[in-house]
C-alpha positions in Angstrom: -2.4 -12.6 2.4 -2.7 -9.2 4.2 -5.9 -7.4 5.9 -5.3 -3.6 5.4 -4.5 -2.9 8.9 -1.0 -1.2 8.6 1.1 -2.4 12.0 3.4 0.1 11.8 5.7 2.8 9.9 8.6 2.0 8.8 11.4 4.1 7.7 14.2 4.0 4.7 17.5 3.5 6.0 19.2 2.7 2.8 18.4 1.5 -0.7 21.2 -0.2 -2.7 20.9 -0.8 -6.3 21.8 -4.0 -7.8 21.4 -4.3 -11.8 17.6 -3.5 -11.9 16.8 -4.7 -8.1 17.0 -2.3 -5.7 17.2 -3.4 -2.0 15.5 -1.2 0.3 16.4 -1.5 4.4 13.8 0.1 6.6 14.1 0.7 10.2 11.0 -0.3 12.4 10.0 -1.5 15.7 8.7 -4.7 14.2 12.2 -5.8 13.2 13.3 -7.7 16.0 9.9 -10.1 15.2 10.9 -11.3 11.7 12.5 -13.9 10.4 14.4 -14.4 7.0 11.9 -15.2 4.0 8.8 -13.6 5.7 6.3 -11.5 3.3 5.9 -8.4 4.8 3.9 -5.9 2.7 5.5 -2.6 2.3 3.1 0.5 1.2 0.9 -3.0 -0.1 3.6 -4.5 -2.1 4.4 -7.8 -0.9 8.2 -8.6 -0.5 10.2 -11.1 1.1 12.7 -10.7 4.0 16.3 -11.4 2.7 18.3 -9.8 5.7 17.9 -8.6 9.3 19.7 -6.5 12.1 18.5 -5.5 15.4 16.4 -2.6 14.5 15.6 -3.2 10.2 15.3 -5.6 7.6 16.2 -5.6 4.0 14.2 -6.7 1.0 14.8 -6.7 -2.7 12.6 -4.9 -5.1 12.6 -6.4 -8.9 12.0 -4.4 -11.9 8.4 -5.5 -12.8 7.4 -4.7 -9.0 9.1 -1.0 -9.4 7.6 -0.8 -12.3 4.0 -1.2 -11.2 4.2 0.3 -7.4 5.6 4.0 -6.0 8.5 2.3 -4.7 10.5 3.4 -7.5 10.0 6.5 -5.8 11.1 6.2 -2.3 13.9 8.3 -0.7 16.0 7.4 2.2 13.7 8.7 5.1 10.7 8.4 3.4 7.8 6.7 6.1 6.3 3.1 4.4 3.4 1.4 5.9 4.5 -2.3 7.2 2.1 -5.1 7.9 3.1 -8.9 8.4 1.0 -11.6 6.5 -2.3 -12.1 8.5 -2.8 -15.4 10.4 -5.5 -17.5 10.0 -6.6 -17.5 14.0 -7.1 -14.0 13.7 -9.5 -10.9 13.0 -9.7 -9.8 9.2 -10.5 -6.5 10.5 -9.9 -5.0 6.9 -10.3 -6.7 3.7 -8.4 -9.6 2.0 -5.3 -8.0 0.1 -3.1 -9.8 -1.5 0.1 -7.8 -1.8 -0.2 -7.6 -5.6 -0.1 -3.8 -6.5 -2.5 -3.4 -9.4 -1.8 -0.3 -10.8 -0.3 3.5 -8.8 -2.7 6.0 -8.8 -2.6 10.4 -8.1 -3.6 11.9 -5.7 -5.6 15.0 -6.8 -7.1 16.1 -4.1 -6.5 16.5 -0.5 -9.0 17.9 1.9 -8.4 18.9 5.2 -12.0 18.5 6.8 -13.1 19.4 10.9 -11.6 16.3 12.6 -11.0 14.2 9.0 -9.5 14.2 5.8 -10.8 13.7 1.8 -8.1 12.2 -0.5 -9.6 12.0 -4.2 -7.0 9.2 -6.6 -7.3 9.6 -10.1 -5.6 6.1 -11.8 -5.6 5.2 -15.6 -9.3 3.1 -16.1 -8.5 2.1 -19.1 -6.1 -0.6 -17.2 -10.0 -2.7 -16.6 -9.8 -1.8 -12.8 -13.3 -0.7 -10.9 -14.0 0.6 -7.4 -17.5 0.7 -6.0 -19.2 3.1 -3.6 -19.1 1.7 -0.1 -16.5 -1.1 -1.2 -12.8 -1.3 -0.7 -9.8 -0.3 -2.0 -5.9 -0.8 -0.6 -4.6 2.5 -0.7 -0.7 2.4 0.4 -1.2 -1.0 2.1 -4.2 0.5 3.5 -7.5 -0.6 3.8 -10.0 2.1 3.0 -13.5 2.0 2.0 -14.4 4.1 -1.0 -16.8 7.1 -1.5 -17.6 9.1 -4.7 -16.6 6.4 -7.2 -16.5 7.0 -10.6 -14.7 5.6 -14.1 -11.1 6.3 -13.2 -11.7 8.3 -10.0 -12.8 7.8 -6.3 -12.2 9.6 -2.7 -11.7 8.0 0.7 -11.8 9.6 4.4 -9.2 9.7 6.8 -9.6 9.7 10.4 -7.0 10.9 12.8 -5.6 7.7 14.3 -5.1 6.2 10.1 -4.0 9.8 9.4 -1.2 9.7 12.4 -0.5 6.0 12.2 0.1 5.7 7.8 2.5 7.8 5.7 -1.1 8.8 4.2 0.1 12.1 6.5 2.8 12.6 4.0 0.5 12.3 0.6 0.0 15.3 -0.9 -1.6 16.6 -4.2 0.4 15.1 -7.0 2.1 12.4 -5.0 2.1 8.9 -6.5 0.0 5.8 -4.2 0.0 2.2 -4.7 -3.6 0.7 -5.4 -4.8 -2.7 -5.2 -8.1 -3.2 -5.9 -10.6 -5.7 -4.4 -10.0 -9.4 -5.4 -14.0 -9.9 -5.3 -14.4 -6.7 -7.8 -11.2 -7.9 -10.0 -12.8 -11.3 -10.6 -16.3 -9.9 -11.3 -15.1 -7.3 -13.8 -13.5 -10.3 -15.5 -16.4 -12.8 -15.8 -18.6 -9.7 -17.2 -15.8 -8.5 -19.4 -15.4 -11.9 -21.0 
């Protein structure tokens, strides 16, 4: 289980590909703190630690997760957003994520605003997924609260410090995000859908 609080950026190093896995090795300062086997959510997808050096860590990326998430799409260089599981002694300062990437989404709109930013995500509603005004969304790994919601549609707004801290800096119109909707939301949306 994650919060939404991204801890750092990480960055591509390598990716190797293996049959349909690829193996991605990213370069952070949080590198020297894992251990072999640790979830670490990358961009909100939830992968396990299989190697370590000084300075990175490597993790393997099946087909179904590629398939479902933007990390098909990285690039060596590219900026992720890292955060380590949550403990339970601590602060859920975001929301509960769970590391399961729901569905990608578009980003359609980006707003530079007088201290802020507007992204607007367009995703495919006929997949049965909902966001709510004033609810949250994991955006990237992110926890964001959204505004403007609508059937397959929704903005969020950025402030600096999430702007600087996030590769949200590097999302631009027509780039691809990872989504994962609210766990409360998913379960509610099934029990009336039954």
């Amino acid at each position: 289980m994650f919060t939404g609080i991204i801890e750092t950026l990480g960055t591509v190093s390598h990716i190797k590909e293996e049959g349909t896995n690829l193996h991605f090795t990213i370069t952070s300062s949080l590198a020297n703190e894992l251990k072999i086997d640790q979830s670490i959510a990358h961009n909100g997808v939830c992968l396990t630690v299989v190697s370590l050096t000084d300075d990175s860590h490597t993790v393997t990326a099946i087909a179904e997760t590629l398939e479902k998430s933007n990390l098909q799409y990285l690039k060596e260089g590219a900026f992720v957003n890292l955060e380590r599981c949550m403990q339970l002694n601590g602060r859920l300062d975001g929301h509960i994520v769970q590391g399961h990437v729901d569905q990608t989404a578009v980003c359609v709109r980006k707003t530079i605003l007088d201290g802020s930013w507007e992204y607007r995500f367009r995703y495919d509603g006929e997949k049965g997924n909902v966001t709510v005004e004033k609810g949250s969304v994991s955006v990237n790994g992110i926890s964001l609260t959204v505004v403007n919601s609508v059937a397959d549609e929704f903005s969020v707004f950025i402030i600096p410090y999430t702007h600087e801290h996030t590769n949200l800096q590097d999302v631009n119109e027509g780039d691809t995000v990872n989504l994962e909707f609210d766990i409360i939301g998913k379960y509610v949306a099934r029990l009336i859908n039954k």
